[in-house]
mmCIF file of the C-alpha atoms, coordinates in Angstrom:
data_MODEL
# 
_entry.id   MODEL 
# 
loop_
_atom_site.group_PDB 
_atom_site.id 
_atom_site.type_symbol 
_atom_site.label_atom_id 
_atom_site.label_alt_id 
_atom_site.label_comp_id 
_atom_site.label_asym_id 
_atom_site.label_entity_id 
_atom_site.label_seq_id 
_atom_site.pdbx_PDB_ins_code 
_atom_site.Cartn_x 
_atom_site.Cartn_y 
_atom_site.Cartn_z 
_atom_site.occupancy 
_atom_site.B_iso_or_equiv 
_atom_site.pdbx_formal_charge 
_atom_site.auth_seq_id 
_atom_site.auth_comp_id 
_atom_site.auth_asym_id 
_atom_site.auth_atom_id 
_atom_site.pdbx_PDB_model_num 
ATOM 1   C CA . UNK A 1 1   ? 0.000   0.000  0.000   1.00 0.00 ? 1   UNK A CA 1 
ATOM 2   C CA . UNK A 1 2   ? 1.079   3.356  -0.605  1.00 0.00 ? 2   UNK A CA 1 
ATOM 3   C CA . UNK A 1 3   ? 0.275   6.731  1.218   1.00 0.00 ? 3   UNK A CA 1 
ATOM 4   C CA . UNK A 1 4   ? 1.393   10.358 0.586   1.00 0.00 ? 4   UNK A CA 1 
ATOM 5   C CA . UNK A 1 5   ? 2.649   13.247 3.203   1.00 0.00 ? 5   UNK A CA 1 
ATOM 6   C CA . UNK A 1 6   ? 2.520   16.516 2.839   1.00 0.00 ? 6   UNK A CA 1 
ATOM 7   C CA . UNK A 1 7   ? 4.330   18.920 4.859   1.00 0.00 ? 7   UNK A CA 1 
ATOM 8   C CA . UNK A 1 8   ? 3.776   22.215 2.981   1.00 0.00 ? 8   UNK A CA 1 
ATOM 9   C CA . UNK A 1 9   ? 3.264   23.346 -0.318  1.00 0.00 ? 9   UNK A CA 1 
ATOM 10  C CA . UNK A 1 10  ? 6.983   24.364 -0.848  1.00 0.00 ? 10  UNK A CA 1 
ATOM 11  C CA . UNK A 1 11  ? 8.632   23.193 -3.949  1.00 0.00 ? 11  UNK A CA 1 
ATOM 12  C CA . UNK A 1 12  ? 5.744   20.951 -4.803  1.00 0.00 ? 12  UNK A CA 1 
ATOM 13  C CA . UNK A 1 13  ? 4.281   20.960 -8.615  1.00 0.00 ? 13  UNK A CA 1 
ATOM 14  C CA . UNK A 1 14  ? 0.962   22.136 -8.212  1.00 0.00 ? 14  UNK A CA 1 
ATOM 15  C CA . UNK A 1 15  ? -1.275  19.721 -9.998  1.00 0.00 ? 15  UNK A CA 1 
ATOM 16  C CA . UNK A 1 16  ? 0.605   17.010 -7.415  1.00 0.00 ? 16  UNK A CA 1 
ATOM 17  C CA . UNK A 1 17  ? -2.705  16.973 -5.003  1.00 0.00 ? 17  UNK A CA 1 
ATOM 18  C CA . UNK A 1 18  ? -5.020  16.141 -7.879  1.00 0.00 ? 18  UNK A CA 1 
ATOM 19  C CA . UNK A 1 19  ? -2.774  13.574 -9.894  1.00 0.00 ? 19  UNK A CA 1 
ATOM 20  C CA . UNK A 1 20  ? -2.005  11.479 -6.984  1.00 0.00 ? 20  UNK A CA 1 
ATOM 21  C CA . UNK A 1 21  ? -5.187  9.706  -5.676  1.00 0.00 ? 21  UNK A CA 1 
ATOM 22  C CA . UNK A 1 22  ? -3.705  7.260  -2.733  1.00 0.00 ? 22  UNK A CA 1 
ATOM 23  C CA . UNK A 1 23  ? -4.367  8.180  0.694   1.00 0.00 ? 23  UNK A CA 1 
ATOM 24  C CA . UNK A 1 24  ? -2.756  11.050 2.709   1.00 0.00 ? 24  UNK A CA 1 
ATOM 25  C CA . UNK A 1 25  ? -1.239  12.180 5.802   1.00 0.00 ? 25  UNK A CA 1 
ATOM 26  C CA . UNK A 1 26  ? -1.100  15.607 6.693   1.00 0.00 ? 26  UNK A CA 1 
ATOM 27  C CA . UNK A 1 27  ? 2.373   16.847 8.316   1.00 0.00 ? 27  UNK A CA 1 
ATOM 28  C CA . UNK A 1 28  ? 1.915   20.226 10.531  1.00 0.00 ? 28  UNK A CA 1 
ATOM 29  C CA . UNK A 1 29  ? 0.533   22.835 7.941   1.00 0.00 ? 29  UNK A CA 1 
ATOM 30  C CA . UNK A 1 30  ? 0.785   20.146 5.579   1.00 0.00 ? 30  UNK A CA 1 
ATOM 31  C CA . UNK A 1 31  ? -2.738  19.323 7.013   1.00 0.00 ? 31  UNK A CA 1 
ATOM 32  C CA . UNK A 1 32  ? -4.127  22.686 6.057   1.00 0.00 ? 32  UNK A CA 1 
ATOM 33  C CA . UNK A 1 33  ? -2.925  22.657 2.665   1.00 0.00 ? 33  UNK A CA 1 
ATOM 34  C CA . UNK A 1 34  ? -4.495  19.043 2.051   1.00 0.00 ? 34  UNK A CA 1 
ATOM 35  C CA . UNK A 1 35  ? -7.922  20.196 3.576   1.00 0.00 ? 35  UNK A CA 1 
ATOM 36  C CA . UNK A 1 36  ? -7.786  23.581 1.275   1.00 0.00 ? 36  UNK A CA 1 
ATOM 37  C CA . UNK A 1 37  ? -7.643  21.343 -1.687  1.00 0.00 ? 37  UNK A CA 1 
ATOM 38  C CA . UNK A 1 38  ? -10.940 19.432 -0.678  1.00 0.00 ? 38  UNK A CA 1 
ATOM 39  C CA . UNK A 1 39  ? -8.863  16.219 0.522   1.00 0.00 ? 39  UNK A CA 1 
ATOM 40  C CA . UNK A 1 40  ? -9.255  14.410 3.676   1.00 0.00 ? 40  UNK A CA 1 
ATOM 41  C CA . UNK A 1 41  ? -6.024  12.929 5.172   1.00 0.00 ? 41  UNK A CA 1 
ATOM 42  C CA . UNK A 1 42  ? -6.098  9.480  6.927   1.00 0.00 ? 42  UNK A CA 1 
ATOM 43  C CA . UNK A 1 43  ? -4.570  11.340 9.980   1.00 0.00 ? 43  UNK A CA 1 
ATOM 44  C CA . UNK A 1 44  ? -2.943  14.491 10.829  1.00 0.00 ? 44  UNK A CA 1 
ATOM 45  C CA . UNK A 1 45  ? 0.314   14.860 13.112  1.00 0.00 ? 45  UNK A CA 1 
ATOM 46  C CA . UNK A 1 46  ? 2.165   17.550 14.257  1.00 0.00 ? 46  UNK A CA 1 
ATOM 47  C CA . UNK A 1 47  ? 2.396   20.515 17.205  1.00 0.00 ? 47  UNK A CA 1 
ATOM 48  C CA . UNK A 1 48  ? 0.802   22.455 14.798  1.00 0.00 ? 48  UNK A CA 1 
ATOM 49  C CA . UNK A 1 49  ? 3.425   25.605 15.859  1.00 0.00 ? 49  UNK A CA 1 
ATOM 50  C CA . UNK A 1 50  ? 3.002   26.131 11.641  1.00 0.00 ? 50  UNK A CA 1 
ATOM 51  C CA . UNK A 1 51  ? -0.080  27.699 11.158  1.00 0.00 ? 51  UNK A CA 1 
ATOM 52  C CA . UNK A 1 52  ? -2.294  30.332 12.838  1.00 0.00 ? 52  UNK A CA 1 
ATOM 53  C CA . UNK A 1 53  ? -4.768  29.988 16.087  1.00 0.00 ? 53  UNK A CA 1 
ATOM 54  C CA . UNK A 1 54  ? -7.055  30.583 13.372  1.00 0.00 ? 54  UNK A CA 1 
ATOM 55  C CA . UNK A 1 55  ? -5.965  27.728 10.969  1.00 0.00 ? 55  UNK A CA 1 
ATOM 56  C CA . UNK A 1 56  ? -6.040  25.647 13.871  1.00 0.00 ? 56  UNK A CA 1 
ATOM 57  C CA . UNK A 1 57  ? -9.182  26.303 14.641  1.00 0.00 ? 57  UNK A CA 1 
ATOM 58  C CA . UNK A 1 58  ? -10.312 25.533 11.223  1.00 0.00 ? 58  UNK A CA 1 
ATOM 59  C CA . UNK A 1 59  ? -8.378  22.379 11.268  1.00 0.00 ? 59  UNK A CA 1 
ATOM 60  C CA . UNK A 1 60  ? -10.071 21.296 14.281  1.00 0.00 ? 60  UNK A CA 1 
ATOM 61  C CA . UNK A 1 61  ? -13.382 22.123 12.546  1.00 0.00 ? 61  UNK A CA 1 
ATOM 62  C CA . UNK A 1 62  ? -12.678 19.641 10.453  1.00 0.00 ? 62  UNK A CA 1 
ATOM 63  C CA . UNK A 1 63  ? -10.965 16.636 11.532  1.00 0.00 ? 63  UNK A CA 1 
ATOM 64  C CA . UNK A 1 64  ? -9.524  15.736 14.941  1.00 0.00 ? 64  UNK A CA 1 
ATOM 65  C CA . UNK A 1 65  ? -6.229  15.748 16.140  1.00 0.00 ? 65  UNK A CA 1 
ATOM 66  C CA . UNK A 1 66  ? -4.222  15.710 19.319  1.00 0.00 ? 66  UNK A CA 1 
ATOM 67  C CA . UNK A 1 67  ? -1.392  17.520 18.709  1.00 0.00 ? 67  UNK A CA 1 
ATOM 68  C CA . UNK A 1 68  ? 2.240   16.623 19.912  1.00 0.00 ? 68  UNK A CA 1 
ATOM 69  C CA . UNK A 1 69  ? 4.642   18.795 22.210  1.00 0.00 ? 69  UNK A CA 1 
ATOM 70  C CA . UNK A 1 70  ? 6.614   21.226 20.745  1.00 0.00 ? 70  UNK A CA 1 
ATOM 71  C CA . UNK A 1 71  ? 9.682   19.943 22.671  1.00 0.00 ? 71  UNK A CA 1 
ATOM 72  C CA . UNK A 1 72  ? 9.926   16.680 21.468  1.00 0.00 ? 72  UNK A CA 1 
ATOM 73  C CA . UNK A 1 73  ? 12.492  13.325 20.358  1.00 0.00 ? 73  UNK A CA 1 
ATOM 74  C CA . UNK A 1 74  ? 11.605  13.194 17.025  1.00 0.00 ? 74  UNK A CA 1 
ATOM 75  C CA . UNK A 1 75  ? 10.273  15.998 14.155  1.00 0.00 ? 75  UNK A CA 1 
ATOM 76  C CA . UNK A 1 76  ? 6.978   16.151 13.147  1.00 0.00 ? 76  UNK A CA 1 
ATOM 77  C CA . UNK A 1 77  ? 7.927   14.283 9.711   1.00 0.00 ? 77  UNK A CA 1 
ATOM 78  C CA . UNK A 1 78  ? 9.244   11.666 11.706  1.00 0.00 ? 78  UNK A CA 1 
ATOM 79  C CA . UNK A 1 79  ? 6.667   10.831 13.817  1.00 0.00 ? 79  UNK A CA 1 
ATOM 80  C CA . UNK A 1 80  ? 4.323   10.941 10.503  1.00 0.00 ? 80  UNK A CA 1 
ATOM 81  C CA . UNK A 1 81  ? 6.402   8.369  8.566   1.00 0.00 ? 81  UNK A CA 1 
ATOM 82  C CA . UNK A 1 82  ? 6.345   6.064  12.229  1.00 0.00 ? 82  UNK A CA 1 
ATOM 83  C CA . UNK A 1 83  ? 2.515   6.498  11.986  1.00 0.00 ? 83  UNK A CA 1 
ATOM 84  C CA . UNK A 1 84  ? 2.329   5.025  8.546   1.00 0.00 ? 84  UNK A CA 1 
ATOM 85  C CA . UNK A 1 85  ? 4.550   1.839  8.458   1.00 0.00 ? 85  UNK A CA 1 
ATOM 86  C CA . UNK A 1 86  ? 2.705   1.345  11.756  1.00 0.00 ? 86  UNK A CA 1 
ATOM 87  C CA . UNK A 1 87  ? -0.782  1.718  9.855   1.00 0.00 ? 87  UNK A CA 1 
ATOM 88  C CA . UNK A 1 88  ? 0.964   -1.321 7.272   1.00 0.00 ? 88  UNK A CA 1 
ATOM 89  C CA . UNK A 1 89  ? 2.154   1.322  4.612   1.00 0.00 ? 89  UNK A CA 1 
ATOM 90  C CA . UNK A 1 90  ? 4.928   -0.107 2.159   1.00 0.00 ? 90  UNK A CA 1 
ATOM 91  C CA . UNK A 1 91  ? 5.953   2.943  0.115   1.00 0.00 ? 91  UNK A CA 1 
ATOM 92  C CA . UNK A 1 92  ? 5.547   5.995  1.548   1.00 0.00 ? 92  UNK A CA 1 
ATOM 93  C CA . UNK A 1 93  ? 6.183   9.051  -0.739  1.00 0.00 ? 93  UNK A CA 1 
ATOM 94  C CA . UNK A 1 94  ? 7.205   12.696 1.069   1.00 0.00 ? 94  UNK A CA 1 
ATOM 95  C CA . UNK A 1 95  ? 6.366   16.183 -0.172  1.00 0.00 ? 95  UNK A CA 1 
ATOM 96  C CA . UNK A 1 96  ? 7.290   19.815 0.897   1.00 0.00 ? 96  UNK A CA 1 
ATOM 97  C CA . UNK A 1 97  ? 10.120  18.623 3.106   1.00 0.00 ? 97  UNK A CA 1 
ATOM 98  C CA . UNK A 1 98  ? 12.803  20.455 1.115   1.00 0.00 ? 98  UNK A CA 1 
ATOM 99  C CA . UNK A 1 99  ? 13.533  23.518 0.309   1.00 0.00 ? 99  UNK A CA 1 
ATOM 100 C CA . UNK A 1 100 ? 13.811  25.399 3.862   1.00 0.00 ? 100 UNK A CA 1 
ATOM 101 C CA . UNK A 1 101 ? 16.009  24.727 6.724   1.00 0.00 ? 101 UNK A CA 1 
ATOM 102 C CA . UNK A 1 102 ? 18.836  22.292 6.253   1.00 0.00 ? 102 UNK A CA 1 
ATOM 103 C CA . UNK A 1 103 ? 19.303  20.633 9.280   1.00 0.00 ? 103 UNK A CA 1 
ATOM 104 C CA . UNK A 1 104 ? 15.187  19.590 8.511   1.00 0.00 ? 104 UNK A CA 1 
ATOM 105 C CA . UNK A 1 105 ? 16.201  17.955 4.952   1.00 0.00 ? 105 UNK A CA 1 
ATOM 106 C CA . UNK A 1 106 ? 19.014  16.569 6.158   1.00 0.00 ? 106 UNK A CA 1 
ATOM 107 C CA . UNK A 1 107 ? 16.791  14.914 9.090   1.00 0.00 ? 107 UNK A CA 1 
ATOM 108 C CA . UNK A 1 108 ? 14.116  14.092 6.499   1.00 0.00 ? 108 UNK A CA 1 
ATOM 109 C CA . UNK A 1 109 ? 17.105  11.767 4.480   1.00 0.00 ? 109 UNK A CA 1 
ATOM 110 C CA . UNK A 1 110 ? 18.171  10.186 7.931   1.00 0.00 ? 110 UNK A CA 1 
ATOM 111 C CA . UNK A 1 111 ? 14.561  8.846  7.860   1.00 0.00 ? 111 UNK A CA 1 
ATOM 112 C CA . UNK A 1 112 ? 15.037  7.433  4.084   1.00 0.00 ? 112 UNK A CA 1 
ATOM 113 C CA . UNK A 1 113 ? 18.349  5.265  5.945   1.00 0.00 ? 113 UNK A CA 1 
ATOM 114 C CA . UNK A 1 114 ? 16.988  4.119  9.024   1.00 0.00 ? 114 UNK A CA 1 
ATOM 115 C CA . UNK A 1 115 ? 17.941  0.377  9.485   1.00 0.00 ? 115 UNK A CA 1 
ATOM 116 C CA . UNK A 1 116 ? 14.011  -0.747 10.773  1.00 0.00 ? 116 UNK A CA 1 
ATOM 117 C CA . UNK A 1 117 ? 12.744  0.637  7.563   1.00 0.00 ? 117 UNK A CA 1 
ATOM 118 C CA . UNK A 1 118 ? 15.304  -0.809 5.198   1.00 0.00 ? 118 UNK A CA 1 
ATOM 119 C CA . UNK A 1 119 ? 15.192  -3.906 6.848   1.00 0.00 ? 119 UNK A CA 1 
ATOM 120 C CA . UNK A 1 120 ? 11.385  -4.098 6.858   1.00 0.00 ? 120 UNK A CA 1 
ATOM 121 C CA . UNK A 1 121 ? 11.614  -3.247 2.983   1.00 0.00 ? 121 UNK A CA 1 
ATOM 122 C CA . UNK A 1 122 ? 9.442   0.049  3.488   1.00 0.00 ? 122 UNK A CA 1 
ATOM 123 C CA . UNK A 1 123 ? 10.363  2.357  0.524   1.00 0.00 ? 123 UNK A CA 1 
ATOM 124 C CA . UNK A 1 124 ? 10.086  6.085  1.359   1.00 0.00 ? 124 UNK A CA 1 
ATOM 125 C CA . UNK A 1 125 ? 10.893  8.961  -1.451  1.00 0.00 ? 125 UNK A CA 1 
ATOM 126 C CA . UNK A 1 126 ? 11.564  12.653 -0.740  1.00 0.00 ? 126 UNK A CA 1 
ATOM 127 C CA . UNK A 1 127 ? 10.001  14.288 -3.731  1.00 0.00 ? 127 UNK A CA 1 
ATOM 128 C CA . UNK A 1 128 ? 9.867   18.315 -4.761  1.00 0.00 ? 128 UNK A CA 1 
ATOM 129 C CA . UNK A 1 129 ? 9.676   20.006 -8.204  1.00 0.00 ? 129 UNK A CA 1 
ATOM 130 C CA . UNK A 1 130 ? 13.274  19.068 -9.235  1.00 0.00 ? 130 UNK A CA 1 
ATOM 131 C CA . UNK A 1 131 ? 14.122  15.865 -7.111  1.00 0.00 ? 131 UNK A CA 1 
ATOM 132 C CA . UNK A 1 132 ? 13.081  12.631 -6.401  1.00 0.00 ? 132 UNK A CA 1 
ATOM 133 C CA . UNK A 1 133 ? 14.990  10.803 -3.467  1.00 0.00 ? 133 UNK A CA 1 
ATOM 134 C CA . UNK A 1 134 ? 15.014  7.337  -2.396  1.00 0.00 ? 134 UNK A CA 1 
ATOM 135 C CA . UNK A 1 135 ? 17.688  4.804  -1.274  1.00 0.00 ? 135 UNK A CA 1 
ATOM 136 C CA . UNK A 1 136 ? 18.500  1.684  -2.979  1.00 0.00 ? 136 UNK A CA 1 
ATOM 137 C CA . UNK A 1 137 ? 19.549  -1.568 -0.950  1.00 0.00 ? 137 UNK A CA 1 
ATOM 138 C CA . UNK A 1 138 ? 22.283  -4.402 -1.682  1.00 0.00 ? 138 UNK A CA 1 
ATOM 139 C CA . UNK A 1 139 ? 21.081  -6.218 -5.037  1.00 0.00 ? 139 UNK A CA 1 
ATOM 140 C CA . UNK A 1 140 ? 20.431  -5.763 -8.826  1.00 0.00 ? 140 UNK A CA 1 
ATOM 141 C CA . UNK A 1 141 ? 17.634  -2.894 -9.371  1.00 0.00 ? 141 UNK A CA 1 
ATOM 142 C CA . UNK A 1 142 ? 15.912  -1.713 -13.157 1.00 0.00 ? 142 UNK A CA 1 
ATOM 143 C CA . UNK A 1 143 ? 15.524  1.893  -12.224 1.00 0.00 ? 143 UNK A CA 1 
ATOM 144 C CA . UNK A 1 144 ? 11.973  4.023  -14.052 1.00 0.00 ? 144 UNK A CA 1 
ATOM 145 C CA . UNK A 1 145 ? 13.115  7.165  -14.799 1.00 0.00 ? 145 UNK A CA 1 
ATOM 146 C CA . UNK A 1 146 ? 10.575  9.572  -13.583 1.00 0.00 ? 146 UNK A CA 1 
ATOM 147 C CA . UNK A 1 147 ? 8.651   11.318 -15.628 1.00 0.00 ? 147 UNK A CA 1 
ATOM 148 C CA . UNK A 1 148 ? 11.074  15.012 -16.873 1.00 0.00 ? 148 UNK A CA 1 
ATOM 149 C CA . UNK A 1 149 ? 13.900  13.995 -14.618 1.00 0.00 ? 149 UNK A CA 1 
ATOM 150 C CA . UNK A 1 150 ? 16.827  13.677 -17.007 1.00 0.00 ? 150 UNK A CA 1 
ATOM 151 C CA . UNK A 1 151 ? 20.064  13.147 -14.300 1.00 0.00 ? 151 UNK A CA 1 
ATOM 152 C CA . UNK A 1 152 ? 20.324  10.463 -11.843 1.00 0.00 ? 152 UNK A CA 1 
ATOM 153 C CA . UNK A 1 153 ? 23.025  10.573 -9.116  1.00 0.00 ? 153 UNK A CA 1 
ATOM 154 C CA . UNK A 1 154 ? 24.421  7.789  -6.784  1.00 0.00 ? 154 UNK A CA 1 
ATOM 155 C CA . UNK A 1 155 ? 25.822  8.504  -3.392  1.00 0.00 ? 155 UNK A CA 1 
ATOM 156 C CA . UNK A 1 156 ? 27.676  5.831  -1.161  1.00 0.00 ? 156 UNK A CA 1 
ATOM 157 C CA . UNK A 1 157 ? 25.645  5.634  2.446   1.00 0.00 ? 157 UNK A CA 1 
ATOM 158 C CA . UNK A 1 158 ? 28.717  3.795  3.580   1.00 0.00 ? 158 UNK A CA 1 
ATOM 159 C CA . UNK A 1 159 ? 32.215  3.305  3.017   1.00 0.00 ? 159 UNK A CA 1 
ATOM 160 C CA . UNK A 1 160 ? 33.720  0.677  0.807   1.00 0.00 ? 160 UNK A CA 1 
ATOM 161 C CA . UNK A 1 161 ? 30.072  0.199  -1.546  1.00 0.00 ? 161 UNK A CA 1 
ATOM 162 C CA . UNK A 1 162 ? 30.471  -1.531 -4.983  1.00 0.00 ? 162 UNK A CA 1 
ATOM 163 C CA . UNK A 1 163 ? 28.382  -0.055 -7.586  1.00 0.00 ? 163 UNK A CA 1 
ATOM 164 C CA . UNK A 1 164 ? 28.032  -0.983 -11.028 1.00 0.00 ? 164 UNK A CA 1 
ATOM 165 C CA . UNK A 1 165 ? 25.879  0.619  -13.589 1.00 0.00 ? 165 UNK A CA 1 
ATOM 166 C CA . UNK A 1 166 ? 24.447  -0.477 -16.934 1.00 0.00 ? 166 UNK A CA 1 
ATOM 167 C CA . UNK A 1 167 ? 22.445  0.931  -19.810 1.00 0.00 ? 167 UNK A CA 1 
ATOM 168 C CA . UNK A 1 168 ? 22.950  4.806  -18.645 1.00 0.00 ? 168 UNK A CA 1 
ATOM 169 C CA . UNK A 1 169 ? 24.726  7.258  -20.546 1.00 0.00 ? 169 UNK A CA 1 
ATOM 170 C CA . UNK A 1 170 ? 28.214  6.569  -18.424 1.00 0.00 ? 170 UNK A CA 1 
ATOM 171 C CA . UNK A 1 171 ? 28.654  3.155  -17.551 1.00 0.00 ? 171 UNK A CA 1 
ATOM 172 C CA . UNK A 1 172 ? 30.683  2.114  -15.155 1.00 0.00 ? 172 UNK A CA 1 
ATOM 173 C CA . UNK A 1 173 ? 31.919  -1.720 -14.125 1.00 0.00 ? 173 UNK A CA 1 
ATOM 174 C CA . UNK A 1 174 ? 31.922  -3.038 -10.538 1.00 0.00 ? 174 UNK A CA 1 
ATOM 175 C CA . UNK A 1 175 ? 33.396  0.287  -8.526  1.00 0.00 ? 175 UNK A CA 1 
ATOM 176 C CA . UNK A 1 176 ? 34.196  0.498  -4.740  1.00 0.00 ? 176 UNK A CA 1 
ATOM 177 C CA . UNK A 1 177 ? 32.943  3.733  -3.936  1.00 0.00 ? 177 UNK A CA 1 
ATOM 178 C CA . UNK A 1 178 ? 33.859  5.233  -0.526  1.00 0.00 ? 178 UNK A CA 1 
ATOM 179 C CA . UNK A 1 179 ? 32.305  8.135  1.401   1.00 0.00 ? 179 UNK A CA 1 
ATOM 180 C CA . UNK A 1 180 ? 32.522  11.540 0.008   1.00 0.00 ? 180 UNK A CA 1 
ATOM 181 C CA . UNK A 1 181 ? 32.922  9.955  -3.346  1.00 0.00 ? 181 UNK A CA 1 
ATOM 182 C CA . UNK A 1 182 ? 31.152  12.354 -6.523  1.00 0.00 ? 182 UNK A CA 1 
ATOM 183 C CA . UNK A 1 183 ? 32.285  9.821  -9.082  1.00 0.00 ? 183 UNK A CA 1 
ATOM 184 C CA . UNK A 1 184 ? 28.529  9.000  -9.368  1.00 0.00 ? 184 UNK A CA 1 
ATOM 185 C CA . UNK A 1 185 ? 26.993  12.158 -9.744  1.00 0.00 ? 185 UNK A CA 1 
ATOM 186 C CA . UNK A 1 186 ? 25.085  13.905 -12.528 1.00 0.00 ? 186 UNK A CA 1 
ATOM 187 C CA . UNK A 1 187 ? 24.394  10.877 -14.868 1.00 0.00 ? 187 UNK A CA 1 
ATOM 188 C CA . UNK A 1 188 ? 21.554  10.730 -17.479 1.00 0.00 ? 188 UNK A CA 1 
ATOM 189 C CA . UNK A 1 189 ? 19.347  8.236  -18.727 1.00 0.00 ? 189 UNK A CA 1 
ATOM 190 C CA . UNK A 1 190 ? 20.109  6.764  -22.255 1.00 0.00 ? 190 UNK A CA 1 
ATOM 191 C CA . UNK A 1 191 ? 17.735  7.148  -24.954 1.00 0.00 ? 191 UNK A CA 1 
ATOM 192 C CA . UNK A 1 192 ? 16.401  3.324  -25.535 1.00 0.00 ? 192 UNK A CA 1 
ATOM 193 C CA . UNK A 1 193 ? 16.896  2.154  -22.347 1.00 0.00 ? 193 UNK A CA 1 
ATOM 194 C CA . UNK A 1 194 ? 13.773  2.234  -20.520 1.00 0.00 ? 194 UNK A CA 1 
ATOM 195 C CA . UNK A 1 195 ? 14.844  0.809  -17.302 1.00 0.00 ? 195 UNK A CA 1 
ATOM 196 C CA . UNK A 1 196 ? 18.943  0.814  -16.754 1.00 0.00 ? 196 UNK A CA 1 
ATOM 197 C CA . UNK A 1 197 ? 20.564  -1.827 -14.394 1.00 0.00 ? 197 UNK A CA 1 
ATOM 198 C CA . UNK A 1 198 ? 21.992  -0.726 -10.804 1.00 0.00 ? 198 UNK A CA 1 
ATOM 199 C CA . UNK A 1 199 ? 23.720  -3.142 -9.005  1.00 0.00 ? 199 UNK A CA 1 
ATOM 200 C CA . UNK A 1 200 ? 24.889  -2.165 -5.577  1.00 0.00 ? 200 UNK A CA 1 
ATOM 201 C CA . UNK A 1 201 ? 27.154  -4.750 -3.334  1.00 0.00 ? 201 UNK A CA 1 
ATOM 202 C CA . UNK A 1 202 ? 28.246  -4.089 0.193   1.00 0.00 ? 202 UNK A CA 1 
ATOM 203 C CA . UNK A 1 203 ? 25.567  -1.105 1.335   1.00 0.00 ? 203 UNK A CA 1 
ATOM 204 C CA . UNK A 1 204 ? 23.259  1.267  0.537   1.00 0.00 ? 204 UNK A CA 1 
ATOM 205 C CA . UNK A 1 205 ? 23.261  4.289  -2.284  1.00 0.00 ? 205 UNK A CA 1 
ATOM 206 C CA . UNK A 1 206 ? 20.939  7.619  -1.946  1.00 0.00 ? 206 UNK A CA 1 
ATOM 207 C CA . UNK A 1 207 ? 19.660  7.311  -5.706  1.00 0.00 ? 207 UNK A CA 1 
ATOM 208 C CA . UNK A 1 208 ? 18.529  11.018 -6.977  1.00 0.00 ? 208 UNK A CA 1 
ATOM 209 C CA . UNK A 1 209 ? 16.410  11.785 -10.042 1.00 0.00 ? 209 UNK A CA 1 
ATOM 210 C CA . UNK A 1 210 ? 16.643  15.805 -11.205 1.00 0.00 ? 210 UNK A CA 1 
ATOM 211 C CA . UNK A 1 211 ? 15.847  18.186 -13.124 1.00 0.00 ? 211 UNK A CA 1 
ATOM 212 C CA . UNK A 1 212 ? 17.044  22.024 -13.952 1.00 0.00 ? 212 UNK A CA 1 
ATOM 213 C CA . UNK A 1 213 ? 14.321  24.318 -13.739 1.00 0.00 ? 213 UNK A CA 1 
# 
């Protein structure tokens, strides 16, 4: 099963609320925004220290919450991606997460890595306007390009990965790649080749689709 989160509007195309049609969670404001757009979200999580007393109030008007502490463990994103595997979500697809404050992107890819998640097979995605984010496990994977994304990076999770690519526009034989590595970075899709070969050995790669604007 497959469910969407929404944490703002921020770098997100803006037919994405009508072209996706799976369920949805509302992150923070992300709630608001899904609610303006005449969609119901499964649940809603957050301290809600995003929007107005106002927008709260109109939140609460129309679906109930219990909102979190603002001095908490984990971010709001985090505790909405818990939520779902717990609800029996496999693939759980992120938007409005990037684009602001580092130190919250760089929290929202330590969720895409955590060990329960990888281990459990749950596939999460950080998507925007320009990016599409995922992580890709030990093992041989035929990668979709999405849809007006022409580059495609790799970068090593972990020291010491082997990384071998077929059927893109660089090819590149079995590779030990260690941390900090940019061999992989900025290749393109081939014209032909619908889905290209990855095969990763010995950890986990950050796999990035983009775009220019």
């Amino acid at each position: 099963m497959r469910v969407n989160l929404l944490c703002s509007l921020r770098n997100v195309d803006k037919d994405v609320l009508q072209k996706q049609q799976n369920d949805w969670i509302g992150v923070d404001r992300g709630t608001l925004e899904l609610l303006n757009h005449q969609i119901m979200p499964i649940a809603a999580v957050g301290d809600f220290d995003s929007v107005t007393n106002e927008e709260l109030h109109q939140i609460k008007k129309q679906i109930e919450i219990d909102p979190v502490k603002k001095e908490k463990d984990d971010t709001d994103l985090a505790l909405a991606v818990n939520l779902a595997v717990e609800l029996g979500y496999a693939e759980i697809r992120i938007y409005g997460a990037t684009g602001g404050r580092l130190d919250h992107f760089m929290g929202a890819v330590q969720i895409l890595t955590k060990p329960e998640f990888l281990a459990e097979d749950i596939k999460i995605s950080l998507i925007d306007s320009q990016n599409e984010i995922t992580v890709l496990k030990p093992g041989s994977h035929r990668i979709s390009q999405v849809e007006g994304m022409k580059y495609v990076s790799f970068i090593p999770l972990n020291t010491n990965i082997r990384i071998k690519l077929d059927e893109f526009k660089y090819e590149l034989p079995y590779t030990t790649l260690e941390q900090g590595s940019t061999l992989t970075i900025s290749n393109e899709f081939k014209e032909g080749y619908d889905q290209p070969l990855v095969t990763v050995e010995l950890g986990n790669i950050l796999m990035i689709q983009s775009k220019d604007k």
